[in-house]
Backbone of each chain as ProteinMPNN parsed JSONL, in Angstrom:
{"seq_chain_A": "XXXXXXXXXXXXXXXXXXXXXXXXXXXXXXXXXXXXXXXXXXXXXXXXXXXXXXXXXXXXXXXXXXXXX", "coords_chain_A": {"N_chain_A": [[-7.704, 4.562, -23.682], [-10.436, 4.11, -23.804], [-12.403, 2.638, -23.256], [-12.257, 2.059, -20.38], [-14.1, 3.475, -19.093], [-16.661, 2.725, -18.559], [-16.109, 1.53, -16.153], [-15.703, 3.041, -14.312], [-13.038, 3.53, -13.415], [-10.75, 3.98, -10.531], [-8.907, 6.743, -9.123], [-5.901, 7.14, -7.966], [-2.898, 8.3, -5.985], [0.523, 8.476, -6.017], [3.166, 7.599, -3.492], [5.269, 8.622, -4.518], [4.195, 10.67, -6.763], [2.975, 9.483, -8.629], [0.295, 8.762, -10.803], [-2.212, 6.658, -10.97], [-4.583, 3.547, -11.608], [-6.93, 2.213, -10.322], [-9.026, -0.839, -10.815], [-12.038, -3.256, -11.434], [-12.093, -6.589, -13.409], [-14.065, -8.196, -15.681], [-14.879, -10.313, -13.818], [-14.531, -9.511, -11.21], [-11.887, -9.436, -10.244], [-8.974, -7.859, -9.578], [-7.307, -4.993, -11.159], [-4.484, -2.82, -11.829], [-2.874, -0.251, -12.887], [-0.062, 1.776, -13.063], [1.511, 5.012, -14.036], [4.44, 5.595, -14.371], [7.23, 8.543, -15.277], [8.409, 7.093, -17.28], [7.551, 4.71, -17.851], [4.849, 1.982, -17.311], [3.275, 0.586, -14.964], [2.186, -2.216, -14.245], [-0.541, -4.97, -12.292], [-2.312, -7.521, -13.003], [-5.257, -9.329, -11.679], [-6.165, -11.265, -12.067], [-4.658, -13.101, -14.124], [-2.505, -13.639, -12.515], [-0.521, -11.859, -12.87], [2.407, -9.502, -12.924], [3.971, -6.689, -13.718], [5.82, -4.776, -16.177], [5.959, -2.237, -18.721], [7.431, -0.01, -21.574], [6.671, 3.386, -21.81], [6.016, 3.433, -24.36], [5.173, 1.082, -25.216], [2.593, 0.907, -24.831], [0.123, 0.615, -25.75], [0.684, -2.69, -26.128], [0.121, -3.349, -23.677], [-2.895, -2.594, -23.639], [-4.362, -3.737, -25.27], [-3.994, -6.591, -23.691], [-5.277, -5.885, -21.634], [-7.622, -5.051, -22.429], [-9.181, -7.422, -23.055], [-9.848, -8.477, -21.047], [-12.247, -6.869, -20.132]], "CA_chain_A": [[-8.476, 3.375, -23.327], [-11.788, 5.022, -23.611], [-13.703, 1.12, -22.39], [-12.44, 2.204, -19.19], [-15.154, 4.617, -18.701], [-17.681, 2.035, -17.708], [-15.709, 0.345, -15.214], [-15.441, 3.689, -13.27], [-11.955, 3.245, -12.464], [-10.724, 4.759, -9.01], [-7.748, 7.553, -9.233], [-4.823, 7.538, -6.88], [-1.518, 9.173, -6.529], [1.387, 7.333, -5.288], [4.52, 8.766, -2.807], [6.206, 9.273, -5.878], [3.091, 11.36, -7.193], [2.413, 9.23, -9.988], [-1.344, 8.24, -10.875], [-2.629, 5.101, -10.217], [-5.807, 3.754, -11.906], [-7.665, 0.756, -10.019], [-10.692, -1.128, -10.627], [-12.129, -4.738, -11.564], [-12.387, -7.03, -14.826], [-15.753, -8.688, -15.594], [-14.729, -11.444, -12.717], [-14.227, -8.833, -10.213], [-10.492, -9.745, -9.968], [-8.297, -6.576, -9.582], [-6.298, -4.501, -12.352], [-4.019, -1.613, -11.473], [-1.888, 0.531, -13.55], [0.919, 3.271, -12.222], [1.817, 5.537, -14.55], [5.893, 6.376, -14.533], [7.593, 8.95, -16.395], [8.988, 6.195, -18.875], [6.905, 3.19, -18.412], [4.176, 1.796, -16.776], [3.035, -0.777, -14.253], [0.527, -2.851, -13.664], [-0.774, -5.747, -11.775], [-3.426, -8.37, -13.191], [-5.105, -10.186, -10.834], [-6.59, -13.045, -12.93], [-3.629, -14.071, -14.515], [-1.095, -13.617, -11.769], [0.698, -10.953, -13.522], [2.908, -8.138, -12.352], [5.081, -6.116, -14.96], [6.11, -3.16, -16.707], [5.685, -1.692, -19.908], [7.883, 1.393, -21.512], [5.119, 4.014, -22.863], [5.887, 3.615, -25.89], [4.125, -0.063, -25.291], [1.046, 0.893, -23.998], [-1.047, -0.487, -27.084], [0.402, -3.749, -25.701], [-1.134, -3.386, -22.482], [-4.084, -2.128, -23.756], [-4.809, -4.932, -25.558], [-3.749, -7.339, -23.068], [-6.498, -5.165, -20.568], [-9.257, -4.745, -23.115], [-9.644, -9.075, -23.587], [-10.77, -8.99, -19.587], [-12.996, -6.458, -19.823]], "C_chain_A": [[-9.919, 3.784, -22.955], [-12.856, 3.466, -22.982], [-13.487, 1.518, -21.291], [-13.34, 2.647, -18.526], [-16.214, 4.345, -17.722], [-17.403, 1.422, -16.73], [-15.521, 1.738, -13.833], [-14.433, 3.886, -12.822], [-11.51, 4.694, -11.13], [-9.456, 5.207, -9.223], [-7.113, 7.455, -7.947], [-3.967, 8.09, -7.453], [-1.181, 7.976, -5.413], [2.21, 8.403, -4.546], [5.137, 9.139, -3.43], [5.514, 10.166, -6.818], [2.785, 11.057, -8.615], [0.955, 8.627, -9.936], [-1.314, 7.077, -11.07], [-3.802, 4.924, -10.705], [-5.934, 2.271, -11.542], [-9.032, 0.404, -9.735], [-10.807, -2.756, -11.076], [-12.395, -5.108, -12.873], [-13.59, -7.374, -14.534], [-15.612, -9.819, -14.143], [-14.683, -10.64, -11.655], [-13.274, -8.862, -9.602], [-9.894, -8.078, -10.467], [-7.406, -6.177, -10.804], [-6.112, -3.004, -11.202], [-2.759, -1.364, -12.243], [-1.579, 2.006, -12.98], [1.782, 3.584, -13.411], [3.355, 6.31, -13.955], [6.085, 7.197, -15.131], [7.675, 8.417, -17.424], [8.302, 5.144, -18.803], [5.304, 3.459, -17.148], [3.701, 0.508, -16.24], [2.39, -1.183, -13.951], [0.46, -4.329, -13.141], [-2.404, -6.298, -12.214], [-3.86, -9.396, -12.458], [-5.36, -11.643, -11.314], [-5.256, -13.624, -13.495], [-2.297, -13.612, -13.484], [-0.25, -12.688, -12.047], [1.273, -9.618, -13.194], [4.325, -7.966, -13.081], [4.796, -4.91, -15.006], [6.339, -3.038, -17.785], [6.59, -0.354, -20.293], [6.34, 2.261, -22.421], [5.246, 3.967, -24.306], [4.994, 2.35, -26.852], [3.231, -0.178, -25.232], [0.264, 0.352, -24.538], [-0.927, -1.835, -26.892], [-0.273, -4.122, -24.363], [-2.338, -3.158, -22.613], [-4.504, -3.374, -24.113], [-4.927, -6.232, -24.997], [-5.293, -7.002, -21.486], [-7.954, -5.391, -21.016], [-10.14, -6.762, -23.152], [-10.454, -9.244, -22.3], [-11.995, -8.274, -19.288], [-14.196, -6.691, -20.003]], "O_chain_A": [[-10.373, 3.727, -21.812], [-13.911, 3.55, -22.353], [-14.549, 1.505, -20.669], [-13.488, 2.294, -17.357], [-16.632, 4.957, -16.739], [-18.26, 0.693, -16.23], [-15.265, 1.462, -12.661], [-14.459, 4.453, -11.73], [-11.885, 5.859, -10.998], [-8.647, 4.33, -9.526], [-7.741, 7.671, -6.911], [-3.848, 8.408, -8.636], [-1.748, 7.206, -4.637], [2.143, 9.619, -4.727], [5.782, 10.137, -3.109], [6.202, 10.508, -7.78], [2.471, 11.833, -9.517], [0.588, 8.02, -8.93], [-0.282, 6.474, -11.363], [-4.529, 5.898, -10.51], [-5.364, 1.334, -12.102], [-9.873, 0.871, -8.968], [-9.796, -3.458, -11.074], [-12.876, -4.259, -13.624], [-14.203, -7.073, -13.51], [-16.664, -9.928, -13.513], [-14.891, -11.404, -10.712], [-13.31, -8.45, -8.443], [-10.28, -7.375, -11.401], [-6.806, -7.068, -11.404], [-6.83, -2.43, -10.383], [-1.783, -2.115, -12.247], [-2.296, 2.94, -12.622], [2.616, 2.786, -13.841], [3.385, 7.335, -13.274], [5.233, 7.223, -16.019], [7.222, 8.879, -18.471], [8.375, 4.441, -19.81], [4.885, 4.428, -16.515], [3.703, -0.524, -16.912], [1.655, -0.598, -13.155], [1.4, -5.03, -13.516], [-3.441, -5.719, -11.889], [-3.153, -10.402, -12.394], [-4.89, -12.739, -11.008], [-4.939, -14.762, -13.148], [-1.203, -13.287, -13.945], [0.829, -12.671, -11.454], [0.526, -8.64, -13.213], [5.336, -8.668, -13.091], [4.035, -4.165, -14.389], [7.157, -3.883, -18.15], [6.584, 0.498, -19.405], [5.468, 1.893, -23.208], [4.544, 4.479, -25.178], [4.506, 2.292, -27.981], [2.686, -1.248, -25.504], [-0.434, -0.476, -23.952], [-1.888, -2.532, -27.22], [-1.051, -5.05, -24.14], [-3.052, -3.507, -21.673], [-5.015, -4.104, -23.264], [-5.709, -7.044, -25.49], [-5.914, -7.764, -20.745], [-8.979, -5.724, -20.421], [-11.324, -7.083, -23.25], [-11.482, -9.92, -22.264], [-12.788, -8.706, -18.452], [-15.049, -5.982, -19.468]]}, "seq_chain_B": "XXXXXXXXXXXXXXXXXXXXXXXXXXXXXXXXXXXXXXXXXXXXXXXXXXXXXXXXXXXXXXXXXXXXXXXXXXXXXXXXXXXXXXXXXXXXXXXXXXXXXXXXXXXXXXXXXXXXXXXXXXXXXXXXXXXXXXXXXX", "coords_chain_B": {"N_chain_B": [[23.332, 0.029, 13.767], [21.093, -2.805, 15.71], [17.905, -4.193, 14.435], [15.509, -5.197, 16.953], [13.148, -7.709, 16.056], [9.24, -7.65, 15.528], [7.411, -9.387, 18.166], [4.489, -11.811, 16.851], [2.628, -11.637, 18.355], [1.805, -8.95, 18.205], [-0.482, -6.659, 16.945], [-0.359, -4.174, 14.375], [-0.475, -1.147, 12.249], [-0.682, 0.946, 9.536], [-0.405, 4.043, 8.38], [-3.124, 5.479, 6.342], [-2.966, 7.587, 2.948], [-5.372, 10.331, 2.09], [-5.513, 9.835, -1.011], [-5.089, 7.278, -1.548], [-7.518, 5.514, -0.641], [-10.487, 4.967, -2.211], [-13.059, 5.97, -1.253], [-15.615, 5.933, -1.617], [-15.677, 4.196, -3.744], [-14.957, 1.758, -2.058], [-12.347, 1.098, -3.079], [-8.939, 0.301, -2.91], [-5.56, 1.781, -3.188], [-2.596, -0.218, -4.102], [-0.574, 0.798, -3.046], [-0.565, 1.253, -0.684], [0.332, -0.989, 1.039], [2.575, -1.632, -0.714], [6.235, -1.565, -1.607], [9.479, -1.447, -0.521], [10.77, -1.287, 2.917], [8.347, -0.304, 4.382], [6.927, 1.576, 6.516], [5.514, 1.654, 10.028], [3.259, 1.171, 12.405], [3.195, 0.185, 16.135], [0.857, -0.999, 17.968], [0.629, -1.845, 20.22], [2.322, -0.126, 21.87], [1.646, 2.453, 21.376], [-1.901, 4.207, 20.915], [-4.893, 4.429, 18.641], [-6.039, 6.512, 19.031], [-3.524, 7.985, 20.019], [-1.656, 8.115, 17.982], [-2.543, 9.232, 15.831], [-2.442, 11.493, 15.897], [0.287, 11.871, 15.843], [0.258, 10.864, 12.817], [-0.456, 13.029, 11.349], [0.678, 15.044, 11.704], [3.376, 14.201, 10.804], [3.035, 13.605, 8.38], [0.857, 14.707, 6.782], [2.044, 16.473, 4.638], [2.67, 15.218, 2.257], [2.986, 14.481, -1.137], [0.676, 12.802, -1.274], [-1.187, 13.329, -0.428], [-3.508, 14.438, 2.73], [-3.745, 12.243, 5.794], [-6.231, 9.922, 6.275], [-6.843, 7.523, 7.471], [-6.176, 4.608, 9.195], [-4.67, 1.634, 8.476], [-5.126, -1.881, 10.217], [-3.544, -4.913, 11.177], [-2.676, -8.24, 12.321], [0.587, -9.25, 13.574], [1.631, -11.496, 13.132], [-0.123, -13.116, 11.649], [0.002, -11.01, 9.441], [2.74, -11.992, 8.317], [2.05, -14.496, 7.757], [0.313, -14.549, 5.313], [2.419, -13.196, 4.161], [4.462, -16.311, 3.803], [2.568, -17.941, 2.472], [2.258, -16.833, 0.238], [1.71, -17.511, -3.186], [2.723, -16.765, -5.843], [5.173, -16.032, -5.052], [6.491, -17.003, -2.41], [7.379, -15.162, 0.539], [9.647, -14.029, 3.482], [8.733, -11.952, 5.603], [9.386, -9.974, 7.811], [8.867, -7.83, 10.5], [10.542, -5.135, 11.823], [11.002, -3.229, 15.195], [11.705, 0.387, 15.359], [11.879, 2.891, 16.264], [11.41, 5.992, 16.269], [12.925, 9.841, 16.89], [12.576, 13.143, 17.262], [13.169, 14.72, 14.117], [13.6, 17.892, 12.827], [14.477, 18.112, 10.687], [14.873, 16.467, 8.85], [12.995, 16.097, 8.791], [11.341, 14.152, 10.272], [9.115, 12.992, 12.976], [8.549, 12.126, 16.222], [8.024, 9.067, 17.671], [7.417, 6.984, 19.133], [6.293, 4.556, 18.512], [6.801, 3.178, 16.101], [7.68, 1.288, 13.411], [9.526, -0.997, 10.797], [9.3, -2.577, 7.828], [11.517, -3.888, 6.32], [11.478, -5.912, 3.766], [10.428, -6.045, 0.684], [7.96, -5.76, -0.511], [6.004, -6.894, -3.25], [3.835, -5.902, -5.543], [1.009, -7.37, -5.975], [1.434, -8.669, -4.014], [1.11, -7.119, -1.652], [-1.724, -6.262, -2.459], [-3.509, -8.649, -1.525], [-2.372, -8.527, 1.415], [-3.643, -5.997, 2.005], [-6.853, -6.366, 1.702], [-6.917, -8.016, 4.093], [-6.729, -6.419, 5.968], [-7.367, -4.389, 8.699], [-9.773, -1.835, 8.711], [-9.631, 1.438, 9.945], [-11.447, 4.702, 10.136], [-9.903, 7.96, 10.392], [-11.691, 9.86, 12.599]], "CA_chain_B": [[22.28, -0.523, 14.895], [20.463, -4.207, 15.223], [16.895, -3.941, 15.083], [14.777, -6.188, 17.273], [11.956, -8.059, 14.958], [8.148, -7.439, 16.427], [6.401, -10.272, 17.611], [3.782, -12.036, 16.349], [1.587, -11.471, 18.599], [1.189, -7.806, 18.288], [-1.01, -5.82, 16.054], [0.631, -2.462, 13.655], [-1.29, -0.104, 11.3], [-0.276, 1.57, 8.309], [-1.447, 5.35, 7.958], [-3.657, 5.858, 4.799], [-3.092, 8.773, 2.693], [-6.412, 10.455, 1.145], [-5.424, 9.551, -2.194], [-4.714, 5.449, -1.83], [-8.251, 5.035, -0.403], [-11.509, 5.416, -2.773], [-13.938, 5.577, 0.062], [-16.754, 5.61, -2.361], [-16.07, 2.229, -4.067], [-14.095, 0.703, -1.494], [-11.258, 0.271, -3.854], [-7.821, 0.781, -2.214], [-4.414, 1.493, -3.506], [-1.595, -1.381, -3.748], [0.391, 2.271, -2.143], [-0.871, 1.017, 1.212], [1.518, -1.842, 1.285], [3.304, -2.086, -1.701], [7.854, -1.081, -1.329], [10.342, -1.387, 1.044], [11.043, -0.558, 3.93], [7.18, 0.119, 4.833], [6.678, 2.606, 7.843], [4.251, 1.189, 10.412], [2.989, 2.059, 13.823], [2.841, -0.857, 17.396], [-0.343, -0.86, 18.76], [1.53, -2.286, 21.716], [3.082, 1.351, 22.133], [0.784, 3.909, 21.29], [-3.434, 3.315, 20.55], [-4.788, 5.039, 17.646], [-6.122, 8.244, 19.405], [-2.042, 8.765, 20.487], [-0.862, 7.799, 16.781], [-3.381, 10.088, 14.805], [-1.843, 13.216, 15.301], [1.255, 11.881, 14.869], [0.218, 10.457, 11.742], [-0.74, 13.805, 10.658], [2.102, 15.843, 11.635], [4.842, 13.691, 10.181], [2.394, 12.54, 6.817], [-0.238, 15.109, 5.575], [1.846, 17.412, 3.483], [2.277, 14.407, 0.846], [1.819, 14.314, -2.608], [-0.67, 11.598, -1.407], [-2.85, 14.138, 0.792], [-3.712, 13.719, 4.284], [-4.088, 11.123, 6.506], [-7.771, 9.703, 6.205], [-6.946, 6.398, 8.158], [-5.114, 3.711, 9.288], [-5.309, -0.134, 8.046], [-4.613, -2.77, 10.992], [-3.655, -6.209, 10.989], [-1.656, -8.8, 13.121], [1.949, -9.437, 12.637], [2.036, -13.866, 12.816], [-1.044, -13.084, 9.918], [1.215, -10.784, 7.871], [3.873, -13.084, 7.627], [1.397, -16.075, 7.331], [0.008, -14.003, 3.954], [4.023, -13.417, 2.942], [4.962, -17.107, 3.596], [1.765, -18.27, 1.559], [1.76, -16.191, -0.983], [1.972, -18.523, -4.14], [3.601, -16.153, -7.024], [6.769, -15.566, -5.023], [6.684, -16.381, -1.181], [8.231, -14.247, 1.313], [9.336, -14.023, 5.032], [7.913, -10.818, 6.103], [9.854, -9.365, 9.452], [9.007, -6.092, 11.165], [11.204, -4.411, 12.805], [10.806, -1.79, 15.788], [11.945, 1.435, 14.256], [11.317, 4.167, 16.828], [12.127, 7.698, 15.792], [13.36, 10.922, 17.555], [12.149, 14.136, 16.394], [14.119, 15.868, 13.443], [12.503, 18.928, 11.371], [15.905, 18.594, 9.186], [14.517, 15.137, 8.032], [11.312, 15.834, 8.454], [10.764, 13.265, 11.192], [8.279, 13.251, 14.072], [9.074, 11.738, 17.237], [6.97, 8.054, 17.032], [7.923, 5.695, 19.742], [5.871, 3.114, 18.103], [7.358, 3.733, 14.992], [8.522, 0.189, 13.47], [9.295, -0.95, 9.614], [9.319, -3.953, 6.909], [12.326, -4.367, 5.35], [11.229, -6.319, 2.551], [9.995, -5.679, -0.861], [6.573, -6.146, -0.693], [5.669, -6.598, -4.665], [2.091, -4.966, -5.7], [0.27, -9.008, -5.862], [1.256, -9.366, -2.603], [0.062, -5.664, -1.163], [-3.126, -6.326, -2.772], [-3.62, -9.826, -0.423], [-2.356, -7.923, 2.635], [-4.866, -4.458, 2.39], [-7.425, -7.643, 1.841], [-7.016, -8.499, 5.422], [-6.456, -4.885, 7.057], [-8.737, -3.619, 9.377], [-9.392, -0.254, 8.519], [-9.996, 2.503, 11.057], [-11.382, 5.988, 9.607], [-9.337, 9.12, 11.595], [-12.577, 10.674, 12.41]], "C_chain_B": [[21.122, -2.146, 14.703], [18.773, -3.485, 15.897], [15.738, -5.039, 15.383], [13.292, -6.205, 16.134], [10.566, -8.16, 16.415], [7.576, -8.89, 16.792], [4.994, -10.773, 17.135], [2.7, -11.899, 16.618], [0.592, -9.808, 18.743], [0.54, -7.273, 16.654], [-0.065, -4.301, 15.962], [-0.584, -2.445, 12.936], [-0.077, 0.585, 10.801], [-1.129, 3.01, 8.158], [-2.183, 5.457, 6.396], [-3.987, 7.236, 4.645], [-4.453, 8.546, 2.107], [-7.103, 9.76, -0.376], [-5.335, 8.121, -2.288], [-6.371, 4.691, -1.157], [-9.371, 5.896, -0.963], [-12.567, 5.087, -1.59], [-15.394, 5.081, -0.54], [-17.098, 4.514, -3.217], [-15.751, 1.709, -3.415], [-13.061, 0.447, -2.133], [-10.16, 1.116, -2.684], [-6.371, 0.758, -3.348], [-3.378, 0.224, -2.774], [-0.359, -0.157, -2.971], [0.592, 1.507, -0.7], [-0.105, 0.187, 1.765], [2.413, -2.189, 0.456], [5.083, -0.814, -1.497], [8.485, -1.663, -0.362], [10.603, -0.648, 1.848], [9.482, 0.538, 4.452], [7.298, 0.665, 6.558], [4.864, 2.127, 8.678], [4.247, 1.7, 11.872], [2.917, 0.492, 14.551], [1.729, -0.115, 17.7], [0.388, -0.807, 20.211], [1.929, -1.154, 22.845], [2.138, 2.301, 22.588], [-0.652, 3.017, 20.766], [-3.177, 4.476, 19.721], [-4.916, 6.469, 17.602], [-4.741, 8.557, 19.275], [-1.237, 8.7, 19.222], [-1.665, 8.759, 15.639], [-2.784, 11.176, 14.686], [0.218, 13.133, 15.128], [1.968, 11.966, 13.477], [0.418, 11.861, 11.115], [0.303, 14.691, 10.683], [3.091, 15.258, 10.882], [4.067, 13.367, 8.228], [1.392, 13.42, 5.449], [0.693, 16.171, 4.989], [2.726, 16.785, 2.408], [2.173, 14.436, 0.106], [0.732, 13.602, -2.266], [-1.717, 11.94, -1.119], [-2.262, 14.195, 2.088], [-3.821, 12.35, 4.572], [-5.569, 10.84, 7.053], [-7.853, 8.702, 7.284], [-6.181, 5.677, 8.486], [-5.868, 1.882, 8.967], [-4.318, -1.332, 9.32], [-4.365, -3.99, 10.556], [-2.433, -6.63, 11.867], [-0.529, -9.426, 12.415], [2.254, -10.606, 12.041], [1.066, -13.615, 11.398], [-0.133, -12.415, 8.929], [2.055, -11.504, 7.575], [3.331, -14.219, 7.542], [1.248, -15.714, 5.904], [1.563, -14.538, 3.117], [4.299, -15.06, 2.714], [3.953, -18.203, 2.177], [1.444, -17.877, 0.298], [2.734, -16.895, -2.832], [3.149, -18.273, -5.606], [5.188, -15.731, -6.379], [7.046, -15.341, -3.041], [7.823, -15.39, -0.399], [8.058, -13.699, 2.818], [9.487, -12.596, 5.312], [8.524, -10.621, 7.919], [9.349, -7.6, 9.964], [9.608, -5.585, 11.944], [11.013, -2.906, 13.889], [12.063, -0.838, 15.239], [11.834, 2.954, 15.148], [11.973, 5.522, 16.25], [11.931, 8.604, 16.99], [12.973, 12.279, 16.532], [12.993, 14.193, 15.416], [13.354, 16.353, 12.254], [13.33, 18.979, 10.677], [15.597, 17.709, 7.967], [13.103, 14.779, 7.822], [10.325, 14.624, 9.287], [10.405, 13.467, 12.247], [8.861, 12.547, 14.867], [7.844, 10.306, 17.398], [7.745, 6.855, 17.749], [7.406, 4.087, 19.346], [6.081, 2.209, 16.569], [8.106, 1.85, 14.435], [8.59, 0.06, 11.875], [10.154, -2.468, 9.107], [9.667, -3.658, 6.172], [12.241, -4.899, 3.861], [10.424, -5.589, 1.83], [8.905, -6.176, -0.93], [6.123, -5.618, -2.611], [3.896, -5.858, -4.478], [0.622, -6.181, -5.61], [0.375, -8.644, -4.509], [0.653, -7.642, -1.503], [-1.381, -6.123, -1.3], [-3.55, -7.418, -1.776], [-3.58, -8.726, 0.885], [-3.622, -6.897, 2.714], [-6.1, -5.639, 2.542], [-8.274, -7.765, 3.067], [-6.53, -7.874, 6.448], [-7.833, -4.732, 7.167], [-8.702, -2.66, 9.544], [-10.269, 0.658, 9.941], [-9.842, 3.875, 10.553], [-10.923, 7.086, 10.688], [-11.208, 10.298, 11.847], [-12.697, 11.816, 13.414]], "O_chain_B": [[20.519, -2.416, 13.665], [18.448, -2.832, 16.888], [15.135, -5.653, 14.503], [12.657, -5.281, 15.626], [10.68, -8.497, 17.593], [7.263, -9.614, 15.846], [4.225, -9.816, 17.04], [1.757, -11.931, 15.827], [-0.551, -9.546, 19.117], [1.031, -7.491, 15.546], [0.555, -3.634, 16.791], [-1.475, -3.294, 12.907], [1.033, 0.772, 11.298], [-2.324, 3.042, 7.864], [-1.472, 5.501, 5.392], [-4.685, 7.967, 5.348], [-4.899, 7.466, 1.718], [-8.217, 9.402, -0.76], [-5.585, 7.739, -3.431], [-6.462, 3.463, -1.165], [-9.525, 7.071, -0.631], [-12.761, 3.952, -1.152], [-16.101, 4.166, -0.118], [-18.192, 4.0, -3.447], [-16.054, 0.552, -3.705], [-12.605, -0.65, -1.813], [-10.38, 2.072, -1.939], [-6.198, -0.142, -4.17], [-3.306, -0.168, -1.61], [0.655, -0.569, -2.408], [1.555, 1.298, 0.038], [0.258, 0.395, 2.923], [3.159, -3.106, 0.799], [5.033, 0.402, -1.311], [7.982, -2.327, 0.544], [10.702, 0.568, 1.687], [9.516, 1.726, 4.772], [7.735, 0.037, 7.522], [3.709, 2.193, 8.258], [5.063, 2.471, 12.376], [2.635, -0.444, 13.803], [1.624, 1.111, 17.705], [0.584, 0.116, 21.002], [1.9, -1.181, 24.076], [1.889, 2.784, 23.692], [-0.721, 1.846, 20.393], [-2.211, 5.239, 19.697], [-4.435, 7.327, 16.863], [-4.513, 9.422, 18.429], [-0.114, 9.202, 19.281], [-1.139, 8.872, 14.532], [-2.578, 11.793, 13.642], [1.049, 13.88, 14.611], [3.005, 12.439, 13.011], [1.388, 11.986, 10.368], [0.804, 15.079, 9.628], [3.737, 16.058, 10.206], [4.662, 13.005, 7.213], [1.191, 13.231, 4.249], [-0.033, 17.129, 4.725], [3.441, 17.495, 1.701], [0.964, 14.448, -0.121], [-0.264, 13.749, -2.974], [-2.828, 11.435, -1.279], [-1.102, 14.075, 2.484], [-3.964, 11.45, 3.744], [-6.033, 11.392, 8.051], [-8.787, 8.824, 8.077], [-5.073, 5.996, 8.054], [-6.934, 1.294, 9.149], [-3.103, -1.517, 9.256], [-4.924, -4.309, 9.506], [-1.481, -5.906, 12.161], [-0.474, -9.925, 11.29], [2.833, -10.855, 10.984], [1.478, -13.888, 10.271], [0.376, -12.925, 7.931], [2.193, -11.737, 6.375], [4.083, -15.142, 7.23], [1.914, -16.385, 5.116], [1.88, -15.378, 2.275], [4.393, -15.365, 1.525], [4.44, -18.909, 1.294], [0.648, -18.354, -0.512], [3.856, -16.732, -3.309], [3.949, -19.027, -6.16], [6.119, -15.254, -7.028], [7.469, -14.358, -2.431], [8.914, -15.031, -0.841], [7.066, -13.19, 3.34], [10.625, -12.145, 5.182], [8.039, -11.118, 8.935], [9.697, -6.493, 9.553], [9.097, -5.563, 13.063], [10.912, -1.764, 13.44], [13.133, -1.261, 14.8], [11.713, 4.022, 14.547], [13.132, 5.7, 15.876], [11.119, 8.393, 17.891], [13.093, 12.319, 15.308], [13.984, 13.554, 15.768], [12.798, 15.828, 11.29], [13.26, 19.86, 9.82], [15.814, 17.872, 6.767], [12.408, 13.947, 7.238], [9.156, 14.29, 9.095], [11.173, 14.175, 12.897], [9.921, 12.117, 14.413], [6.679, 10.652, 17.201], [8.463, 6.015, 17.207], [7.831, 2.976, 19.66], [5.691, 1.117, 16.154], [8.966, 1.324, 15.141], [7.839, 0.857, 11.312], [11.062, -3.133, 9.606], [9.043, -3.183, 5.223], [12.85, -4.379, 2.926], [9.785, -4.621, 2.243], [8.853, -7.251, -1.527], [5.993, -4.486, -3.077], [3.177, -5.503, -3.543], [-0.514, -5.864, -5.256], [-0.633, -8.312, -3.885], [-0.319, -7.587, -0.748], [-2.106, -6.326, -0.327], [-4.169, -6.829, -0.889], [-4.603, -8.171, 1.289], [-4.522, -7.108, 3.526], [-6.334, -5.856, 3.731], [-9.49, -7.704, 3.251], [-6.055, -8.327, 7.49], [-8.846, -4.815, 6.472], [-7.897, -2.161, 10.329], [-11.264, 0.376, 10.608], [-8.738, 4.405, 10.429], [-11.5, 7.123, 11.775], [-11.552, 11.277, 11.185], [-13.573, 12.67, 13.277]]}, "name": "protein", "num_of_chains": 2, "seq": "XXXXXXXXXXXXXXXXXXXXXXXXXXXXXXXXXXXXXXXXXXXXXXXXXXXXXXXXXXXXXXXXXXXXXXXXXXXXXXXXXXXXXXXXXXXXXXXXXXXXXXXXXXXXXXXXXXXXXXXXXXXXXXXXXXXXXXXXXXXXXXXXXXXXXXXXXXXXXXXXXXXXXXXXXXXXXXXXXXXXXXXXXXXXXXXXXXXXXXXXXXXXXXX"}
C-alpha cells in the first residue's frame, strides 16, 4: 500500500506483538490495521466499520482503504 | 470470589506502553483500551507517583516496551461512553481487582489494582482514549 507513505502512518505493537498501523483519511476520521499471523484487522472510522480480513484478502482491504484516502 | 464493582464516582488509569502512544503525532493505539478483562489502577487507592513504579515493575518487559504513561478518566463517564456508544452499546463495570505479589505469575503487588470484564471492541476503545486524560511518567 505504497499511498500510505503520505499519510505518515504511526507504528505500534500490540500485547500480542503484532504491528499496528494508525493514522487518518482525508476527513481526519481514524483507520487502524493489526496485522495477525492469518488475517488482519481493522477499524474504519467513517463508515462505522470493524472487521477482519484473512491475508490472503488484503487487496480487498486495500481497496476498500485506498477510496478514503 | 465476588468482585465488588467501582463506583462511579472514582477516577482509574490505564498504564501506556511506549509502543501504543505516538507522542509525535498524538496518535494513540486502540491497545490502550481495546480486550477483555482490561487491567486498571483506583486513584482512590494509590496516586500516580505510588502507581508508577508499580507500573513499571509489573509492565516494562513487554513486547509493547515500557511504561511511558498513564491515560485517566472517570468511571460514571466510561460507562456513559459504553452505554452510548451507537454501533453496539455496552454496560461497562469495573471491578476492584487487587493483587498480591507472585514472581511465578509475574504479578506485582497493586492494591489499587481493579479490571473490566467486558469486551471492549476497537470503535469503542477509540471513543474512550478520546476522553483519557493522559499523564506522561516523567
Amino acid at each position: 500500500m505504497p499511498e500510505l507513505r503520505q499519510f505518515q502512518p504511526s507504528l505500534f505493537f500490540t500485547l500480542e506483538g503484532n504491528l499496528e498501523l494508525g493514522w487518518e483519511d482525508r476527513n481526519g476520521q481514524a483507520i487502524e490495521i493489526e496485522f495477525y499471523p492469518d488475517k488482519i484487522e481493522y477499524f474504519i472510522e467513517s463508515l462505522n466499520e470493524e472487521s477482519s480480513v484473512a491475508l490472503a484478502d488484503i487487496f480487498r482491504l486495500t481497496e476498500k482503504i485506498i477510496k478514503l484516502l | 470470589m465476588i468482585r465488588s464493582p467501582i463506583p462511579p464516582e472514582e477516577n482509574i488509569v490505564r498504564a501506556i506502553h511506549r509502543t501504543w502512544w505516538d507522542i509525535k503525532d498524538g496518535r494513540k493505539s486502540s491497545s490502550i483500551f481495546k480486550g477483555e478483562n482490561i487491567s486498571v489502577s483506583r486513584l482512590a487507592i494509590l496516586n500516580l507517583q505510588e502507581l508508577f513504579p508499580i507500573f513499571h515493575r509489573g509492565l516494562d518487559t513487554s513486547p509493547s516496551g515500557i511504561i511511558i504513561g498513564a491515560g485517566e478518566i472517570n468511571v460514571g463517564h466510561l460507562q456513559k461512553i459504553g452505554r452510548e456508544y451507537v454501533e453496539k452499546p455496552i454496560e461497562i463495570i469495573v471491578e476492584e481487582d487487587p493483587t498480591k505479589e507472585n514472581p511465578e505469575k509475574n504479578i506485582v503487588e497493586n492494591p489499587a489494582h481493579a479490571e473490566i470484564p467486558q469486551k471492549i471492541s476497537r470503535g469503542l476503545a477509540k471513543k474512550i482514549i478520546k476522553e483519557l486524560v493522559f499523564h506522561k511518567d516523567i
